[in-house]
C-alpha positions in Angstrom: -9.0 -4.7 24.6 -5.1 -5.5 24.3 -5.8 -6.0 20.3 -7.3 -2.7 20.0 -4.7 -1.3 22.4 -1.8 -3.4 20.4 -3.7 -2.1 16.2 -3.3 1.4 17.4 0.2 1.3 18.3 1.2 -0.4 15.0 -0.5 2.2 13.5 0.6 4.9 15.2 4.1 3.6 14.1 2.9 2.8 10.4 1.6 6.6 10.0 4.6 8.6 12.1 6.8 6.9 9.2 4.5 8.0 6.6 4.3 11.6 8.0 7.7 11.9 8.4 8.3 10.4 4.9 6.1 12.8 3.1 5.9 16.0 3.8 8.8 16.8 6.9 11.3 18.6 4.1 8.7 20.8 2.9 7.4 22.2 6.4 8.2 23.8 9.7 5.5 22.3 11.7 6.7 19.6 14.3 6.2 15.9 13.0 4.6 14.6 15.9 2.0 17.7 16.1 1.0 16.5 12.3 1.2 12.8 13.4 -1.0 13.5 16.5 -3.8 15.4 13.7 -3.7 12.3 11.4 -4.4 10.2 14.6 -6.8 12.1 15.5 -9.8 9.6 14.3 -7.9 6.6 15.5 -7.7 7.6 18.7 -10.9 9.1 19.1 -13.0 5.7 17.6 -10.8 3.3 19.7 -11.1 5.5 22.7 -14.8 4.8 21.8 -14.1 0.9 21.8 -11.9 0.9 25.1 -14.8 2.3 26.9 -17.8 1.0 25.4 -16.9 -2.4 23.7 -15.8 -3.4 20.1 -20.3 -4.1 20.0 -20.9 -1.1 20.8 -22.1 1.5 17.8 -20.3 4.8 17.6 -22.5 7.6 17.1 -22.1 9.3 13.8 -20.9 12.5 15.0 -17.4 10.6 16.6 -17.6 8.5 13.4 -17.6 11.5 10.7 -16.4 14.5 13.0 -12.8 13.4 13.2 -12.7 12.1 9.7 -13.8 15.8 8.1 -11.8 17.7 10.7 -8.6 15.9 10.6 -7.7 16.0 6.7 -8.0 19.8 6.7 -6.5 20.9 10.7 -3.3 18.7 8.8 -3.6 20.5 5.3 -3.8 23.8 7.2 -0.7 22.8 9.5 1.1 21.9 6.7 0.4 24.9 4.4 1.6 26.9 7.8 4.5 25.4 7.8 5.3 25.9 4.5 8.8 27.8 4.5 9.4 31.1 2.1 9.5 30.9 -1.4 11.7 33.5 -3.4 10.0 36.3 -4.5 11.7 36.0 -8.0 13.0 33.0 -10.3 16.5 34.9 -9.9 16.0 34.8 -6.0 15.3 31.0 -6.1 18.2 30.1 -8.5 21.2 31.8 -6.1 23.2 29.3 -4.5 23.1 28.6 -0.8 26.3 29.5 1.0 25.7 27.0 3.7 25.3 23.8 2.0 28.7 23.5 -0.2 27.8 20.1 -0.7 25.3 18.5 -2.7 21.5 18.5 -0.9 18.2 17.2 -2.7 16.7 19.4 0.0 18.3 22.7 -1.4 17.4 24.8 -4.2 18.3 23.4 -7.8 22.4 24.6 -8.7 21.9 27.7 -11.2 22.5 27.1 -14.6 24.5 30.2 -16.2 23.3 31.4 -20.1 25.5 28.9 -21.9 23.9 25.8 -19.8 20.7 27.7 -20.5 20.7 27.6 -24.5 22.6 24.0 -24.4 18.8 23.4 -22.5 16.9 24.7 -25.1 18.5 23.3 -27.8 17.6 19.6 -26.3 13.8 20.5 -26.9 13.7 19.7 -31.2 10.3 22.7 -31.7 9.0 19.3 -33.9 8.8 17.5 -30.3 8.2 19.3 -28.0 8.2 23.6 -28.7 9.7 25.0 -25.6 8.4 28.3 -24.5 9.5 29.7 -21.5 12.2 28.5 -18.4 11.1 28.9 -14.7 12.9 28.8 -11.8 11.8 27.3 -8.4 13.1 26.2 -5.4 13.7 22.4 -6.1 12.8 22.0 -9.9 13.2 23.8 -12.9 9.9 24.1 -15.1 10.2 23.8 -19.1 6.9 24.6 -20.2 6.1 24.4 -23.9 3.4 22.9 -26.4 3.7 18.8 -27.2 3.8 18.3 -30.7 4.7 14.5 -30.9 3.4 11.6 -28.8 4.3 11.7 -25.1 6.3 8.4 -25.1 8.3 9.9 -28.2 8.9 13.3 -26.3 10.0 12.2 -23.5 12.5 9.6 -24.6 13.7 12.6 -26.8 14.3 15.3 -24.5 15.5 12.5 -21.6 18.2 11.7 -24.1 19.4 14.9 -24.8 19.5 16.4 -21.4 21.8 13.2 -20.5 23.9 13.4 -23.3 24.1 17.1 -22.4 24.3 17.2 -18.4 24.8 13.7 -17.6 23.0 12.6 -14.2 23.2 15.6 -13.0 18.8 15.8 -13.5 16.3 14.0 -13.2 13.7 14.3 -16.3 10.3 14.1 -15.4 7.2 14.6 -17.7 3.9 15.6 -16.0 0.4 17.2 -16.4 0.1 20.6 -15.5 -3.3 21.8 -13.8 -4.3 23.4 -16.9 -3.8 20.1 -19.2 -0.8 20.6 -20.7 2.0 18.2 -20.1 5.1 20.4 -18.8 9.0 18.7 -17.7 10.3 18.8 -14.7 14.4 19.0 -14.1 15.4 18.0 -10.6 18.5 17.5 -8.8 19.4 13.7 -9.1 19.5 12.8 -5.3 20.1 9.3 -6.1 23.5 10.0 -8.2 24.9 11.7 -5.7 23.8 8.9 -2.8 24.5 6.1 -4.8 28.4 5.3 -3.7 27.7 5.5 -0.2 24.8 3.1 -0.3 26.8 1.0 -1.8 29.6 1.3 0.2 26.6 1.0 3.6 24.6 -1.7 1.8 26.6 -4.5 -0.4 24.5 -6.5 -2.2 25.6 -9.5 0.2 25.1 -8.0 3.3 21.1 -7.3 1.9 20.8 -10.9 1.1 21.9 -12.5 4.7 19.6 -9.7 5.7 16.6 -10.8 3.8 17.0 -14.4 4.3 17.5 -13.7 8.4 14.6 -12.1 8.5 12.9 -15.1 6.9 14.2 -17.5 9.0 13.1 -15.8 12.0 9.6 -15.3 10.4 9.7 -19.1 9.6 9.9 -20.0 12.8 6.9 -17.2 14.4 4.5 -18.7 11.9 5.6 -22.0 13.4 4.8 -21.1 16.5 1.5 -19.2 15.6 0.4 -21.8 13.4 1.1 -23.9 16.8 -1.6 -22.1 18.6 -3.9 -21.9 15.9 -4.0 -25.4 15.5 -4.3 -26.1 19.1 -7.4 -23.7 19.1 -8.9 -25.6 16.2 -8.4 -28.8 17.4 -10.0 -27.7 21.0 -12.0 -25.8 19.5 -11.0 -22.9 22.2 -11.8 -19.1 20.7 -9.5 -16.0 20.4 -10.2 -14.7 23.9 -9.8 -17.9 26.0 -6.4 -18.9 27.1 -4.6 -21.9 25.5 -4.3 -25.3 26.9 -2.1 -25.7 29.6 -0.2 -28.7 27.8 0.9 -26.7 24.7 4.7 -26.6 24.4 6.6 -25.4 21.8 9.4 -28.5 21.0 9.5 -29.8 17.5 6.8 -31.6 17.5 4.3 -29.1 18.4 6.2 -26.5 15.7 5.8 -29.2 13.2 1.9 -29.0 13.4 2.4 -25.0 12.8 4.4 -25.9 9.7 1.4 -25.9 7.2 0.3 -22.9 8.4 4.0 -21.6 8.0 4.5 -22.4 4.6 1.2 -21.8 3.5 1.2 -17.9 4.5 5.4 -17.6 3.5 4.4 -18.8 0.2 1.3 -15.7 0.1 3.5 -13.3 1.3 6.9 -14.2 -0.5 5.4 -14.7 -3.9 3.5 -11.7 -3.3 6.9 -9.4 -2.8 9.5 -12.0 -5.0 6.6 -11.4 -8.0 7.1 -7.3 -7.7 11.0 -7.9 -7.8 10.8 -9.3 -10.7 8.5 -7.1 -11.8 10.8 -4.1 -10.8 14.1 -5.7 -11.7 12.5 -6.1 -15.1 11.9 -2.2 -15.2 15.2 -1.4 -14.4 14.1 -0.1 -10.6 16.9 -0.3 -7.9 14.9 -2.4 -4.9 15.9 -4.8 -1.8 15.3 -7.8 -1.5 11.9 -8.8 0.1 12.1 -8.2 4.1 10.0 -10.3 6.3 8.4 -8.7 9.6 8.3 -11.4 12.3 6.4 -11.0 15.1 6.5 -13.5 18.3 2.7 -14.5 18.3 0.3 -13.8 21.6 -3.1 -15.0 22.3 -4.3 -11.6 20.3 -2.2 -12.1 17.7 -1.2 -15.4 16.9 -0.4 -14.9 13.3 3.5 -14.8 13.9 4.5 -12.1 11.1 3.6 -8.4 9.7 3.8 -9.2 6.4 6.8 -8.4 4.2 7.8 -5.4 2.3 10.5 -4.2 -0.4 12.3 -0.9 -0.6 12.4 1.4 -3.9 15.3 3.2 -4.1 14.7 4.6 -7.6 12.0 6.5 -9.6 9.3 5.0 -11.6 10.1 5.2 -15.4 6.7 5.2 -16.5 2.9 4.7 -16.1 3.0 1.7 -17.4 5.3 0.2 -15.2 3.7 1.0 -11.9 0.6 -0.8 -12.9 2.6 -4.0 -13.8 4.1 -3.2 -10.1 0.8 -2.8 -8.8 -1.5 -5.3 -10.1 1.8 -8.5 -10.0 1.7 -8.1 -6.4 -2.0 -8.5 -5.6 -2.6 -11.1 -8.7 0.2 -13.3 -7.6 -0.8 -13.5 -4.1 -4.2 -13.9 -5.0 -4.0 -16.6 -7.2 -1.9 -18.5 -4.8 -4.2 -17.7 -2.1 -7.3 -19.6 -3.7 -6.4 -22.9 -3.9 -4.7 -22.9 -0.3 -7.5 -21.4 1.0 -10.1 -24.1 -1.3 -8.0 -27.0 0.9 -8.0 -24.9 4.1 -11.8 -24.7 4.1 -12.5 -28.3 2.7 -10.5 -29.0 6.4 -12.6 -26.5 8.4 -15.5 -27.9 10.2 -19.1 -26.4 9.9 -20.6 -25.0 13.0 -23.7 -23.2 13.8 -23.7 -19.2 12.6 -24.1 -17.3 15.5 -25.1 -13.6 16.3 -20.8 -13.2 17.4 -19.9 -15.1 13.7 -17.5 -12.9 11.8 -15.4 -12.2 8.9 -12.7 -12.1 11.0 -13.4 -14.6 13.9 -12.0 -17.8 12.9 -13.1 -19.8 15.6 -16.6 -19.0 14.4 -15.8 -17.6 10.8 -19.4 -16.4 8.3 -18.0 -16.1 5.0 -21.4 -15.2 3.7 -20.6 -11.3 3.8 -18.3 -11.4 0.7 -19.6 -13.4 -2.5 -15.9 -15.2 -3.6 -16.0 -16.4 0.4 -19.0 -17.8 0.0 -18.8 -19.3 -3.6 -15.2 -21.1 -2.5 -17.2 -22.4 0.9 -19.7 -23.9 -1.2 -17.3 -25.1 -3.6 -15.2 -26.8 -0.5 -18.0 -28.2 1.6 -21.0 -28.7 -0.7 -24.0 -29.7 0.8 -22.3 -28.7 4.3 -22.4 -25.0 3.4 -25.9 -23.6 4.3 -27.6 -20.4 5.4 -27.2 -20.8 8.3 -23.9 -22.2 8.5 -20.4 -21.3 10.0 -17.2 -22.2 10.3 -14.0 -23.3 12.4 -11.2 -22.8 10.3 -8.4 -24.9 9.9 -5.1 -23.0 10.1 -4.4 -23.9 6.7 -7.7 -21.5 5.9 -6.5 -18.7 7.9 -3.7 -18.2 6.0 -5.7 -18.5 3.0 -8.1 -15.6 4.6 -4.9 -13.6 5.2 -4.5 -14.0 1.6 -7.7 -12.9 0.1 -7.6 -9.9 3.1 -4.4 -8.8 2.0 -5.3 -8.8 -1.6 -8.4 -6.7 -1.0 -6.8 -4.0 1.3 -4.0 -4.1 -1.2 -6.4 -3.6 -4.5 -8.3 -0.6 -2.7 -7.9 2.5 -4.9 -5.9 4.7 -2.1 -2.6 6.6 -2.2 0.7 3.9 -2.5 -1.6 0.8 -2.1 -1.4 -1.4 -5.2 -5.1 -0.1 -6.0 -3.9 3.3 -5.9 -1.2 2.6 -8.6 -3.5 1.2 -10.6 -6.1 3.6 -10.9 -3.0 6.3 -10.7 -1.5 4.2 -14.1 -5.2 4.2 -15.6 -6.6 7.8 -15.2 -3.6 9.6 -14.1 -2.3 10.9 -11.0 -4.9 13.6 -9.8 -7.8 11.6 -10.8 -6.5 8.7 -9.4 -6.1 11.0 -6.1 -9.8 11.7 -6.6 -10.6 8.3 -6.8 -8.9 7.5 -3.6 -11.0 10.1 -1.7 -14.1 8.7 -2.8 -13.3 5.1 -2.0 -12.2 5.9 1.6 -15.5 7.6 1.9 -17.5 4.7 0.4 -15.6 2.1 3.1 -16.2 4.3 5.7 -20.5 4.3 4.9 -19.8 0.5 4.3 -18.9 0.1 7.7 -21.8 1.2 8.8 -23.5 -1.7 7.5 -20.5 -4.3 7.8 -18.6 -3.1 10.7 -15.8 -5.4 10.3 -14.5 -3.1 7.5 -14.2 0.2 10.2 -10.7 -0.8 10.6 -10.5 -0.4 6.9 -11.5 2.9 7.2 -9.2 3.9 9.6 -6.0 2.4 7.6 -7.3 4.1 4.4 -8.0 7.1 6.1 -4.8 7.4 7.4 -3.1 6.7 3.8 -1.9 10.0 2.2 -4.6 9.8 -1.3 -1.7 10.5 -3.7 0.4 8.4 -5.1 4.5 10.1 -6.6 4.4 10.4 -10.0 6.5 8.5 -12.1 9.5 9.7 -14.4 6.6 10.3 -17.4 3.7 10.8 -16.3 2.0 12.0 -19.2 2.2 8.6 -21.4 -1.6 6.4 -21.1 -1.4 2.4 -20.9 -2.6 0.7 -23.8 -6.0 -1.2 -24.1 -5.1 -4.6 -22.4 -4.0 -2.8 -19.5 -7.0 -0.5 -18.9 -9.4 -3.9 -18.9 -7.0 -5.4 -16.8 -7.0 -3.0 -14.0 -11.2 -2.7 -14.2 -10.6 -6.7 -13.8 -8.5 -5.8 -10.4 -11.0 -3.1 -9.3 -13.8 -5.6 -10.2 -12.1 -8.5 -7.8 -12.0 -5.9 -5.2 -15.9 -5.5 -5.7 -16.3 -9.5 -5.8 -14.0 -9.4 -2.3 -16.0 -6.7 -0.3 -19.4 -7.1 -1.1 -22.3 -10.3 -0.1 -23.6 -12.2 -2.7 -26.8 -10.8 -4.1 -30.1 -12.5 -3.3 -30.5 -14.2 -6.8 -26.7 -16.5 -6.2 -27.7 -16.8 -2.6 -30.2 -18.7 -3.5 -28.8 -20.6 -6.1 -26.4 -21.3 -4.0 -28.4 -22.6 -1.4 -27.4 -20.2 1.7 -30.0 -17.6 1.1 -31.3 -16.7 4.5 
C-alpha cells in the first residue's frame, strides 16, 4: 500500500508541473481545479487498489469512466477559462498600458506601416507569395502560397526578418488546418530573458550543480544497490523487512556499487547522449540533473532518473527526432549487455502464480519477447516454461534500462516516442497517434496488468508535443525507417513471444 500511496504522490507532483507548464497563461481556471480533473483516473483506480488489493480486477466502468470523462471535464475547463480575444486585428495589436516592459505573456508590440512593408518585402513572391497579415494576441500570422521547398523558405524568410528586425521575433513555419504551411512571428521571450539567466545561472555554478546532484545519487544507488543485494543474496522479497544485520559502512555500500554504476551509466549516457545531440543543434540545455532519492523497503532503487532542461526552441523536424530517438538508443544499447551479465548472475526459480514483470525477487520475463530471448541467451538450458527468476542487482538495473526505454519510445506527447512520430508524420498526426497508443496500453492492461500504470502515466501526458521553429520541413528516408525501427523495438519490448519462438525457444507452456 505505501508504494501505491508513495506512485501517486510523485505523480501528482509530476502532472501539477505539467499543468501548470502548459496551459496556466492561456486560462482563468485555478491550476489545482485542472490538476485535481487530470487526477481524476489516478485517484479513482488507486482508491480502487487501497481498498481492494493491487489483485484485485477493477471493473470496467472505474477503468474507462474516468479515462473518457476526465480528458473532456479538463478541455471544457480550459476552453472556459480561456480569457477575451479582441474582437478586431486592430484591437489585438494596441499596446498594453500596464506592462511597459517586455512580457512573452502580452500581446505582440504593434508594428506601424513602414515595419509593415519592410515585412513584406522579406517574403521574395518566388519563395514564398505572401498574401494577407493577421493580427492576434501573441503571434502575428503571414499567410501566403509556398512556392519553393520548405527548408529553402524558411531559411529565406528567417534570414530576412533577422536582418530586418533582429531578435526581436521568433520565425516559426507551421501547417495550417487546412494544409497550407503558414509563419508564425512571435515575441522572442528568450532574447529578452537571456542576460538575467545568465547573470542567475553561470555556466559554473550549473556544473557544481550537476555534478552534486550526481554525487548524492552515487551514493543512494549505493545504498539501494545495498539492499537489493542483501534481498538477493537472502533471497527475502519486496514486502518483507531486511535483515537485521544490514548496515550501511563501506563495506556494505561497496556491494551496492555494481548496481550503482551499472544504472548511472543507463541513465547518464542516456541524458549526456541528448546533450550532445542538442549542443550539436545549437539548443541552449543544462547539464544533465540527477534525482536522488534515499531508498526504502518500497523503493529501493535510490534515484528518479535524470533529466535536462531546454531553454531554447527546436530548429527543425529533423532535429527533435535525432533528440528523441539518441536518448532511448543510447540507453538501450547500454542496457543489453549489462542486463545479458545481470541475468547470467540471476538464479532460476520456480514461476509462480505472484511471478511478475516487475517482481524481482520472483521476475517472468516471458511476457515480453526481447526478455525472454536475452534469458535464454544468458541461462540456456536453465531458462524453461516454466521458469523464473531472482535477479541479481546487476539485472535490475538492466530492467530499469529496457523499462525506461520502452516508456520512453511510447508514441505520447514529449516522451521520446512522441517526438518521433511528431518528426515523422507531423505534429497533429503525431497527436493522433498518441491518443490511439494510450488507448491500446490501456486495453493491454487488461490482459497484462502490469502495464495499468502505463496507462495512467500516458494518460496523464498532454498528447501534443510544441512544434519546432519549422515545422513544415519532412525527414529524409533513413530517418523515417529509423524511427519505424524505434516504434518496432517498442513492439519487441511490450509484447510475449508468439507461440512459434516459444517453442523454438523451448519455454512454450
Amino acid at each position: 500500500m505505501i508504494f501505491w500511496l508513495l506512485l501517486l504522490s510523485i505523480t501528482g507532483l509530476f502532472t501539477y508541473y505539467i499543468v501548470q507548464r502548459s496551459v496556466s497563461s492561456i486560462t482563468r481556471i485555478p491550476i489545482w481545479l485542472l490538476w485535481l480533473v487530470m487526477m481524476l483516473p489516478a485517484l479513482v483506480w488507486t482508491g480502487w487498489i487501497l481498498l481492494n488489493g493491487p489483485d484485485a480486477r477493477i471493473p470496467a466502468a472505474l477503468l474507462f469512466g474516468p479515462f473518457l470523462i476526465s480528458p473532456v471535464l479538463y478541455w471544457l475547463l480550459v476552453q472556459w477559462g480561456r480569457p477575451p480575444r479582441p474582437a478586431t486585428a486592430e484591437a489585438a495589436a494596441e499596446p498594453s498600458p500596464q506592462q511597459p516592459e517586455p512580457d512573452p505573456k502580452a500581446p505582440l508590440r504593434p508594428i506601424d506601416r513602414q515595419e509593415e512593408a519592410t515585412l513584406q518585402n522579406c517574403f521574395p513572391w518566388s519563395v514564398y507569395y505572401l498574401q494577407n497579415l493577421e493580427y492576434r494576441p501573441q503571434a502575428l500570422i503571414c499567410r501566403g502560397q509556398l512556392r519553393s521547398s520548405p527548408e529553402v523558405a524558411y531559411r529565406t524568410i528567417r534570414e530576412n526578418i533577422e536582418a530586418q528586425f533582429g531578435d526581436r521575433f521568433l520565425v516559426l513555419f507551421q501547417e495550417g488546418l487546412n494544409g497550407k504551411p503558414f509563419f508564425a512571428l512571435v515575441p522572442n521571450a528568450q532574447a529578452q530573458r537571456d542576460p538575467a539567466d545568465q547573470a542567475d545561472g553561470k555556466p559554473e555554478r550549473r556544473l557544481g550543480r550537476s555534478l552534486g546532484l550526481f554525487a548524492a545519487t552515487l551514493l543512494t544507488t549505493c545504498l539501494g544497490g545495498a539492499i537489493l543485494m542483501e534481498r538477493f543474496t537472502t533471497g527475502a522479497a519486496a514486502d518483507e523487512p531486511l535483515a537485521s544485520n544490514l548496515s550501511f559502512d563501506l563495506p556494505t555500500l561497496l556491494t551496492g556499487l555494481p548496481y550503482a554504476i551499472a544504472i548511472l551509466l543507463i541513465l547518464g549516457g542516456r541524458e549526456l547522449a541528448n546533450f550532445w545531440v542538442a549542443r550539436r543543434y545549437g539548443l541552449r540545455v543544462s547539464y544533465p540533473y540527477f534525482i536522488p532519492v534515499p531508498p526504502m523497503a518500497v523503493f529501493p532503487f535510490g534515484t528518479f532518473g535524470a533529466l535536462l532542461q531546454r531553454r531554447s526552441p527546436v530548429p527543425h523536424r529533423r532535429a527533435l527526432f535525432d533528440i528523441g530517438l539518441t536518448g532511448s538508443m543510447v540507453s538501450f544499447l547500454i542496457s543489453l549487455p549489462i542486463l545479458l551479465w545481470g541475468l547470467a548472475q540471476s538464479q532460476p526459480i520456480q514461476r509462480t502464480a505472484e511471478s511478475g514483470i516487475f517482481r524481482f525477487e520472483s521476475f517472468n520475463p516471458h511476457g515480453s519477447l526481447l526478455l525472454a530471448v536475452l534469458s535464454k541467451l544468458a541461462l540456456g538450458s536453465a531458462f524453461t516454461a516454466d521458469t523464473a527468476l531472482r535477479l541479481h542487482p546487476v539485472a535490475v538495473a538492466g530492467c530499469i534500462g529496457i523499462v525506461i526505454t520502452a516508456l520512453n519510445l511510447m508514441p505520447v506527447g514529449q516522451l521520446d516516442g512522441g517526438q518521433i512520430v511528431h518528426a515523422m508524420f507531423g505534429q497533429r498526426m503525431g497527436a493522433l497517434i498518441g491518443q490511439v497508443a494510450r488507448l491500446l496500453v490501456l486495453l493491454l492492461s487488461l490482459v497484462q496488468q502490469e502495464l495499468l500504470l502505463w496507462a495512467v502515466l500516458l494518460f496523464l501526458l498532454p498528447a501534443v508535443d510544441a512544434p519546432t521553429l519549422n515545422d513544415v520541413s519532412e525527414l529524409d528516408n533513413l530517418r523515417d525507417f529509423l524511427g519505424l525501427a524505434a516504434l518496432t523495438l517498442l513492439i519487441v519490448i511490450l509484447l510475449p513471444p508468439p507461440p512459434s519462438l516459444a517453442q523454438l525457444l523451448g519455454i512454450a507452456g
